[in-house]
Structures are given as structure tokens and as C-alpha cells.
C-alpha positions in Angstrom: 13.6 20.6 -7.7 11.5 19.3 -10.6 13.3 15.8 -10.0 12.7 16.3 -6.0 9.1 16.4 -6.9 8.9 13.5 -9.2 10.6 11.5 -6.8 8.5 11.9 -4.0 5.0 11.5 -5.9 7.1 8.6 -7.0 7.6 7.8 -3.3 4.0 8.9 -2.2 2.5 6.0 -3.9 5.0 3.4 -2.4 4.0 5.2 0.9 0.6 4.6 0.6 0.7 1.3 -0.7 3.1 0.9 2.5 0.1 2.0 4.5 -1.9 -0.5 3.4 0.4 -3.3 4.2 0.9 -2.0 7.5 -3.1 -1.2 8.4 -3.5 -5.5 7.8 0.1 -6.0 9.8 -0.7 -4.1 12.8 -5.0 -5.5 13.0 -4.3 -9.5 12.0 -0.2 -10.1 11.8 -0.7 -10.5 7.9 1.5 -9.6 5.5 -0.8 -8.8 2.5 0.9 -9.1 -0.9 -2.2 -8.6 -2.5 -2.4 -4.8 -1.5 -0.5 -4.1 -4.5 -2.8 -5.8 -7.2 -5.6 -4.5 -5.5 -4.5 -0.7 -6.2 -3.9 -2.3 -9.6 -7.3 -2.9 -10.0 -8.4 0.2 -8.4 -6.4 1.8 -11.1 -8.8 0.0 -13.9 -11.7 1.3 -11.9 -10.3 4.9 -12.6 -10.7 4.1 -16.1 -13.9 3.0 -16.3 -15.1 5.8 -14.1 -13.3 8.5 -16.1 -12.1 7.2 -19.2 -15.7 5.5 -19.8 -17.9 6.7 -18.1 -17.1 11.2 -17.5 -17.2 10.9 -13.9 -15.6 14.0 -12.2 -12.6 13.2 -10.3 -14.3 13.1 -6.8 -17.0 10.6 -7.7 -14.6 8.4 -9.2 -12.4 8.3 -6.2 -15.1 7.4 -3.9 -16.1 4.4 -6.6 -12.4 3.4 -6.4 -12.6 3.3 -2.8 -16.2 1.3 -2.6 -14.9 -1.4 -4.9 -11.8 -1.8 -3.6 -14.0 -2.4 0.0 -15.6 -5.5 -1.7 -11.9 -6.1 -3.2 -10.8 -6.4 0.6 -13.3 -8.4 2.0 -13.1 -11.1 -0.4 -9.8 -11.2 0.0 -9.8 -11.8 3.9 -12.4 -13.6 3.0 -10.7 -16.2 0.3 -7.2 -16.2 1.4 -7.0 -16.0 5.1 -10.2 -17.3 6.5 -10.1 -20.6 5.4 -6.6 -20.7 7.4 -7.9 -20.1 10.6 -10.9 -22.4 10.5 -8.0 -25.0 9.6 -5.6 -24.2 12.8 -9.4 -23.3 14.7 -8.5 -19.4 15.1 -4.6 -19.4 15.9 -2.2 -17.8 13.8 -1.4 -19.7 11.0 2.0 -20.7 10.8 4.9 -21.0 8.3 3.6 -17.5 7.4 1.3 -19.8 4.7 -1.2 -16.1 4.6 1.4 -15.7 2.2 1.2 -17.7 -0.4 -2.6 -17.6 -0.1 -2.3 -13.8 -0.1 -0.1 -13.6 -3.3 -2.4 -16.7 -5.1 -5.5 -13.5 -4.5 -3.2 -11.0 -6.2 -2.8 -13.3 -9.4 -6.6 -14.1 -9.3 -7.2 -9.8 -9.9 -4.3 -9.9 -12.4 -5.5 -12.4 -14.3 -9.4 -10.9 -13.7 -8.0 -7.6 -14.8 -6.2 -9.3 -17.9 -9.3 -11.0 -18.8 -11.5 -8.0 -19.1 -9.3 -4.8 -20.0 -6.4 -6.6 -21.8 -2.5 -6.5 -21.0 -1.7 -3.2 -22.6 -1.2 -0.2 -20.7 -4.3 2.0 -20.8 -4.2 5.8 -20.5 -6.8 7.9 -17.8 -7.6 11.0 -18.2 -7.0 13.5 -15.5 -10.6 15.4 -14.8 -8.7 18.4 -13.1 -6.4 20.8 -14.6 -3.4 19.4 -16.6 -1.3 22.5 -16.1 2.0 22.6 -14.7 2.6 25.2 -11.7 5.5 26.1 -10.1 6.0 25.4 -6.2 9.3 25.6 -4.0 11.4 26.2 -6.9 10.2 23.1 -9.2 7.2 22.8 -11.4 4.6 20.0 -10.8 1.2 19.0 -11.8 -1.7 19.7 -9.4 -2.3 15.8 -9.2 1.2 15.1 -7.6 1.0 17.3 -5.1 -2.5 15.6 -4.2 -0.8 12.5 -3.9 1.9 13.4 -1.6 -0.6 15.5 0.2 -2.7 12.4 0.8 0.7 9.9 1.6 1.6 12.6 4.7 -2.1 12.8 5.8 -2.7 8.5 5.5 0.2 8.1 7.2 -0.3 10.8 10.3 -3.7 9.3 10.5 -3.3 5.9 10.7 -0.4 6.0 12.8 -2.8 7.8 15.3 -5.7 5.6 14.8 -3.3 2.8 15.5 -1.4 4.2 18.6 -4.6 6.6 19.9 -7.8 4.9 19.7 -9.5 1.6 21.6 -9.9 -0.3 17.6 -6.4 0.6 17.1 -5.1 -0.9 20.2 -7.1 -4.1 20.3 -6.0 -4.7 16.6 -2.3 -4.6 17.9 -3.4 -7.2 20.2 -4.5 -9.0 18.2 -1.5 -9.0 15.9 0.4 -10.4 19.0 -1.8 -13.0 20.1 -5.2 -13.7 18.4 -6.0 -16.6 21.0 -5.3 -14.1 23.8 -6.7 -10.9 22.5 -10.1 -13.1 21.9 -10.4 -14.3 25.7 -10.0 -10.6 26.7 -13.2 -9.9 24.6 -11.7 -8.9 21.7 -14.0 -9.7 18.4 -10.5 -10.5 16.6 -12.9 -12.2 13.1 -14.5 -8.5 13.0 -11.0 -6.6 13.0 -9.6 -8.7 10.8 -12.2 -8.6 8.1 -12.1 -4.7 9.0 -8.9 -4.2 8.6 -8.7 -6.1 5.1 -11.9 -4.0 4.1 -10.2 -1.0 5.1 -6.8 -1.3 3.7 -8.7 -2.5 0.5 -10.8 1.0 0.4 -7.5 2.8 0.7 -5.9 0.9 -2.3 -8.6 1.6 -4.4 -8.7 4.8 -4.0 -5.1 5.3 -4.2 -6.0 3.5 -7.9 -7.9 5.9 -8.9 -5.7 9.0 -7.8 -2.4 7.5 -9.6 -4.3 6.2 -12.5 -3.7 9.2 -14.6 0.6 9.0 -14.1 0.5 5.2 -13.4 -1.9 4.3 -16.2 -4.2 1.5 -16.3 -2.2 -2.0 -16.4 -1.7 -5.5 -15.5 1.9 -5.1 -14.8 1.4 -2.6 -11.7 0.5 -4.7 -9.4 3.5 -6.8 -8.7 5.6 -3.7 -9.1 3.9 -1.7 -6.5 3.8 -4.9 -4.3 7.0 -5.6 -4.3 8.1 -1.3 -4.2 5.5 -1.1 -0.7 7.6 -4.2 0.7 10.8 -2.5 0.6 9.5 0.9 1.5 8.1 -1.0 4.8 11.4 -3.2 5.9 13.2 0.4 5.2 10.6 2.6 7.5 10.1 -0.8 9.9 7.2 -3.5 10.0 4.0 -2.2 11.9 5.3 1.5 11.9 3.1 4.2 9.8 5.2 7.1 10.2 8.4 5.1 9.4 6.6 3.5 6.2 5.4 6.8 4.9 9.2 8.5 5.0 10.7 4.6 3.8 8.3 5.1 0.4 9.0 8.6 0.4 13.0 7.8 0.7 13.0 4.8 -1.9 11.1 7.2 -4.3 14.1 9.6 -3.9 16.9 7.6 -4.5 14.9 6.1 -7.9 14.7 9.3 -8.9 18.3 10.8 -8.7 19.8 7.5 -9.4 17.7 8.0 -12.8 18.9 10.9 -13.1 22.6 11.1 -12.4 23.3 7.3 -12.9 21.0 5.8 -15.3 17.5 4.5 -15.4 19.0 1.3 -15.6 20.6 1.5 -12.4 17.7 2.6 -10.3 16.6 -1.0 -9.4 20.0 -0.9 -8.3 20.8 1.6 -5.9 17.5 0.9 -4.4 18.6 -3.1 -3.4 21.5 -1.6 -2.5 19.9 0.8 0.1 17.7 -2.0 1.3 20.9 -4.0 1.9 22.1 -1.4 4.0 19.2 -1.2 6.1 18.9 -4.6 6.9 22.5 -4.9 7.5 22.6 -2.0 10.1 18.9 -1.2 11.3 17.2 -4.7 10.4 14.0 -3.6 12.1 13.8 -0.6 9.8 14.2 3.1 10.4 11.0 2.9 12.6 11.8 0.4 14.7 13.2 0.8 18.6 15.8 -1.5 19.5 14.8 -2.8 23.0 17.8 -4.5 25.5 16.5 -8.0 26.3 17.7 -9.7 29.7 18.3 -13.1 29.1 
């Protein structure tokens, strides 16, 4: 059980970074590979609030969270406005958002490089540091935080998304900007929110995996690339289906570590996202729809 649990904090942070990706998807069609570095750098802000600076572990998460607002705006700001002022408000095609997206996500690596160094760099947890013993395994207190808060992001933005007027008119918008702006839709202002948004989650997920992640450089492509996968797995635009996809890939890392070889981790997740693709392309989440033609 002690594996079980590593694997799905393991798979909690995929999730949520899987969230993020998904809050952009579903409001503005994007497909942010920034979202990773941006937890990255949320994970530096953790150190400076704790490590540095003594802030209890509340405080500091609500930093991570205000900074990684900013983080978010300029990055709908920077990488995707200036595409739609080019193609005047359509969708820019050739999916270019991502290049532009993963140009932003070198920009904070580099930033992050530049002011804390390339070396991993250790938080402090400002909560008990004491295993306890849960459902037959022992965890920390942090891990079960952070699958506590992957189930709860990914129940609540999957209502906000499906439930409520915003989330509605930001599906709309992912289908058809130049349509979902004649209805009346302010599609600039959901955008902007939505990068904002998924921005404040990231950095607050920064904070809160800082202490088993650490502080460095190298996280953010990793957790980019991890949320991808755990997204095509659980299906594009799907909340519920992204939170059990990161949930699922954290899993099979974790026994495949175990019983195979940390080696062959990478491994046996490609594998499993081979699989999907081949059988359930759209992803667990998705709904396969007959199409008269």
C-alpha cells in the first residue's frame, strides 16, 4: 500500500497539472505547454516563501497562487495575444499557440535559471514531517493534501465547466471564437481569465509539491510533458477523465519502479499511451459519437 500511495501523489500532481491544461483547452482551444514551467516556477516561489522567508504553509500557498496569477496573464498576454491581433480574433491556425506557448515556458526556465541556479533546491515542509498510517500504507500528511486537492480541482472544475453560464460560454468559445463573440460573448476576457486562472492553480500546486518535488529548473518540462500524456489518456477537454488519466500514469510509474525497474518506468508509461491511442484515441473521457455522412 505504501507504493499505492506514492504512486498516486505521484499521479495527483500530473492530475493537477492536467487540470490546468484543460481549464485553457476548454475557455480558448489552447493547448498551454507552459502550464508545466509555470508550476515550476511556483515551486521556486515555495522556496522563497518558506525556505527564505518562514512563511507558514498557508500564506505561502496563497503567494504561490498570486504570482502564478501575474505568471498567467503575461503569458496570454505574450504568447497568444499577439496571434489573434495577426489573424484579427480567429483561431490561429497550424496550432502556432504552440510554439509561442512552449517559447514562454523557456523564458521562466531560463528566468528561474538566472536567479536561483540549475541545482535542485530543497523546501522545507512547515507542517508535520511524520509518517502516519492510512488504509494499510504509511504516508506523509503532505501527500494526502495533494491527492485530496487533485480529486477536489478536478470535481470542481469539471462542474464549473459543465454547470455554470462562464463555463459554458468558455466551451463556446473553444469551438468557435468568431461565433461565440457575435452571440455576446466577451471571448478577450475568458481567455485572459482562463490563462490567469490556470496560472493561479499552477502556482499553487508549486508551492504544495515543492517540499517532494524540490525547487528546480528541470521540472518544468517534465511535468509538461507528464500532464500531456495524463490528458490524451483521460481525453482532451475532460476534467474528470484528466484527473483519473494523471492518477492512472502515476500508478503504472510507480509499480513498474517497483517490480520492473526504475529504468523502465518511462517505458511502460509510452507503452500505455500507445495503447490508448491505438484503441480509445479520444482518451478514456471521451464519447465516441456515430457521424452520418
Amino acid at each position: 500500500m505504501t507504493i499505492l500511495w506514492s504512486g498516486l501523489t505521484t499521479g495527483a500532481i500530473y492530475a493537477l497539472v492536467a487540470c490546468g491544461y484543460n481549464l485553457i483547452l476548454v475557455s480558448s482551444g489552447v493547448l498551454n505547454f507552459a502550464q508545466g514551467a509555470i508550476v515550476m516556477f511556483g515551486g521556486f516561489m515555495g522556496y522563497v516563501a518558506v525556505s527564505n522567508w518562514g512563511l507558514p504553509g498557508p500564506v505561502a500557498i496563497l503567494f504561490g497562487i498570486a504570482i502564478g496569477f501575474g505568471v498567467g496573464l503575461f503569458n496570454e498576454l505574450l504568447a497568444i495575444r499577439p496571434l489573434h491581433w495577426a489573424t484579427k480574433g480567429r483561431q490561429a491556425e497550424g496550432h502556432t499557440e504552440l510554439v509561442t506557448t512552449v517559447g514562454y515556458a523557456t523564458v521562466l526556465i531560463g528566468v528561474a535559471g538566472v536567479l536561483w541556479g540549475v541545482n535542485a533546491l530543497r523546501v522545507e515542509f512547515p507542517g508535520a514531517n511524520t509518517t502516519i498510517e492510512f488504509l494499510g500504507g504509511r504516508l506523509f500528511p503532505l501527500q494526502l493534501a495533494i491527492i485530496g486537492s487533485a480529486v477536489a480541482v478536478g470535481v470542481g472544475l469539471h462542474f464549473w465547466a459543465t454547470k455554470t453560464r462562464w463555463g459554458l460560454a468558455s466551451l463556446a468559445v473553444a469551438e468557435d471564437r468568431v461565433a461565440a463573440s457575435a452571440r455576446g460573448i466577451n471571448v478577450t476576457f475568458l481567455s485572459l481569465l482562463s490563462f490567469a486562472m490556470a496560472g493561479a492553480l499552477a502556482g499553487g500546486v508549486g508551492v504544495l509539491t515543492a517540499p517532494i518535488t524540490f525547487a528546480t529548473t528541470g521540472l518544468g518540462n517534465a511535468l509538461a510533458l507528464s500532464g500531456f500524456v495524463a490528458i490524451a489518456i483521460g481525453g482532451l477537454g475532460s476534467q474528470l477523465g484528466s484527473t483519473l488519466g494523471g492518477f492512472f500514469i502515476g500508478l503504472v510509474a510507480a509499480f513498474s519502479a517497483r517490480y520492473i525497474g526504475a529504468s523502465y518506468q518511462d517505458i511502460a508509461i509510452f507503452v500505455l499511451l500507445l495503447l490508448t491511442l491505438m484503441f480509445r484515441p479520444g482518451g478514456l473521457g471521451s464519447s465516441v459519437k456515430a457521424r452520418s455522412v
